[in-house]
N, C-alpha and C positions, 0 to 999 in steps of 0.2 A: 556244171555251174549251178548255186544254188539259186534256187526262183526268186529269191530275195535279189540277190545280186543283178539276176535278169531282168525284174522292173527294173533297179536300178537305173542299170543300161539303157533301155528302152525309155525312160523316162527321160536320157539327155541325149537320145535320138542315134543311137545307138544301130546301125541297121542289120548288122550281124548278129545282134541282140535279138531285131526283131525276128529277123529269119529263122532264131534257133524256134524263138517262141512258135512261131509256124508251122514248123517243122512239125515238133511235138507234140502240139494241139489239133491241128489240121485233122485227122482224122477221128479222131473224135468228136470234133466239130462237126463234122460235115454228116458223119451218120448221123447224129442227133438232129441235125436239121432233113437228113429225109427221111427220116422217121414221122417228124412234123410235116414237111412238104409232100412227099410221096413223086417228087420232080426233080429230076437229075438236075436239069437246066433251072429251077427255080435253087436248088440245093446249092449250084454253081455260084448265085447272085450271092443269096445271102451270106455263104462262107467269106466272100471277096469281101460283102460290106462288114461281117464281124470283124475280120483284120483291118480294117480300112478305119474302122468307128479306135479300137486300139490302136493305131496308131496315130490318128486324129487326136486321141484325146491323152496322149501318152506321159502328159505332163501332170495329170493330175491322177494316173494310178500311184496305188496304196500299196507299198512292199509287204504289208500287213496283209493284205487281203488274199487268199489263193486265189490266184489267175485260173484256173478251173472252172470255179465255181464264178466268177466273173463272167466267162466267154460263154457258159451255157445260158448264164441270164441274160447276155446284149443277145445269143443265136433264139434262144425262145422267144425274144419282143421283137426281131428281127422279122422273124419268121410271122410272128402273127402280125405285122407292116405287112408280108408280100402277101399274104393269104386275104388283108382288108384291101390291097390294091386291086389281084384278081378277080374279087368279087363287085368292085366298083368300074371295070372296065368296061363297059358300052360293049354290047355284040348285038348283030342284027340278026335274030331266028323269027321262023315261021310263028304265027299268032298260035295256031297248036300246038307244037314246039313249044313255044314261050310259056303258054299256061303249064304245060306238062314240066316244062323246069322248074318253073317258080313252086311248084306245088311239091318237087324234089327236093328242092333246097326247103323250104319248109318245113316237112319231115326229116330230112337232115339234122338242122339247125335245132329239131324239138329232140331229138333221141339225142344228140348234143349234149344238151343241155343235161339231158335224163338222166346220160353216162357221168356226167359230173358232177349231179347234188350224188351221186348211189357210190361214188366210188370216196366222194367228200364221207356219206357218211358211215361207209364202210371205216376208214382211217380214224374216223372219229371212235371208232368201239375199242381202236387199239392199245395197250398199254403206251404211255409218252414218247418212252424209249424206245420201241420196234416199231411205233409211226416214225420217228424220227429217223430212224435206218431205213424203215424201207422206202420214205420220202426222199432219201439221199440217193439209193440206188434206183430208182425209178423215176423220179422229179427231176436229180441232178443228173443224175446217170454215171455215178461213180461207183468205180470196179469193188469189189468186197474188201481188197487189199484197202484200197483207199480209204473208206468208210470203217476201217480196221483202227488206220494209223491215223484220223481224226480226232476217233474216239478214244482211243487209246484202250482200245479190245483188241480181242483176238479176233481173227478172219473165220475161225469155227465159230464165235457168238454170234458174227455178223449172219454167218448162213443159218445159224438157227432162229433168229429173230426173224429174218426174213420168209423161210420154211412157215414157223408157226403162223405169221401173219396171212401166208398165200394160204394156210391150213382155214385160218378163218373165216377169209372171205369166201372160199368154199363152202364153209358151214351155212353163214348168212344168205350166199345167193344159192343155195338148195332151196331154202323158202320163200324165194323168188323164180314164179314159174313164168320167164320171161325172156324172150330169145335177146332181148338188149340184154340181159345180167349173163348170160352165156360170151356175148360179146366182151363184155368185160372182165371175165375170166381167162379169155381167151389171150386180150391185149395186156394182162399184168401177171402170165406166166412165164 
């Protein structure tokens, strides 16, 4: 069935509609989210609330729209909901303890930050079109097939855009003597 046809479906409440949708997406989903999470049991909630917010709202999906690229953007706002929830939950630890976390999250939240103006301006150095692909397969998290038949290239240009791009940010973090920039080499091979 075509995806076109499956909103469709799923748009007049369709439930076999939704199921296929599920099926299909399900795991795709749910790695991208504990990738984000690093939490089985957190990976568990959000996955349930991505299908749940879809069929909640199933009356105003866009047959126009790839459902892909849809569920990765409700699972990414999803997900940073459970991650502002756990960090607002009350826990009672030792006054030691507590300084000694507070001052982890701190550092945390600063190399955070750090990771994402350097990889912002990594992407910024790149030509339009290979930010744009490699934004696709790492932002969205779409297979090179995908990202092929978007653009309407080949899966060889996709891997060579991609190639050259990871070629670059190697170059730029070599002059970066910095155990974060190894970090994020690490995370975008």
């Amino acid at each position: 069935m075509r995806e076109k046809d499956l909103i469709r479906k799923i748009r007049n409440g369709n439930e076999k509609a939704f199921r296929q949708l599920y099926t299909l997406h399900f795991h795709k989903i749910a790695n991208y989210a504990f990738r984000l999470l690093r939490s089985e049991e957190d990976t568990r909630e959000v996955v349930q609330d991505v299908f749940l917010k879809i069929w909640n709202k199933r009356r105003e999906l866009n047959p126009e729209t790839p459902l892909t690229h849809l569920l990765f953007k409700i699972t990414k706002f999803t997900a940073i909901d459970a991650i502002r929830k756990q960090q607002t939950r009350p826990r009672i630890v030792p006054l030691g303890e507590a300084h000694q976390e507070y001052l982890l999250s701190f550092d945390n939240e600063l190399n955070s930050r750090e990771l994402q103006a350097t990889y912002t301006k990594m992407l910024e150095r790149l030509p339009e079109k290979r930010k744009r692909i490699f934004q696709m397969s790492r932002d969205e998290n779409l297979s090179h097939r995908e990202i092929a038949e978007r653009l309407d290239i080949s899966v060889k240009t996709v891997e060579t855009h991609i190639r050259l791009a990871l070629q670059q940010f190697r170059e730029y973090l070599k002059d970066q003597s910095n155990t974060l920039m190894l970090i994020i080499l690490f995370l975008l091979e």
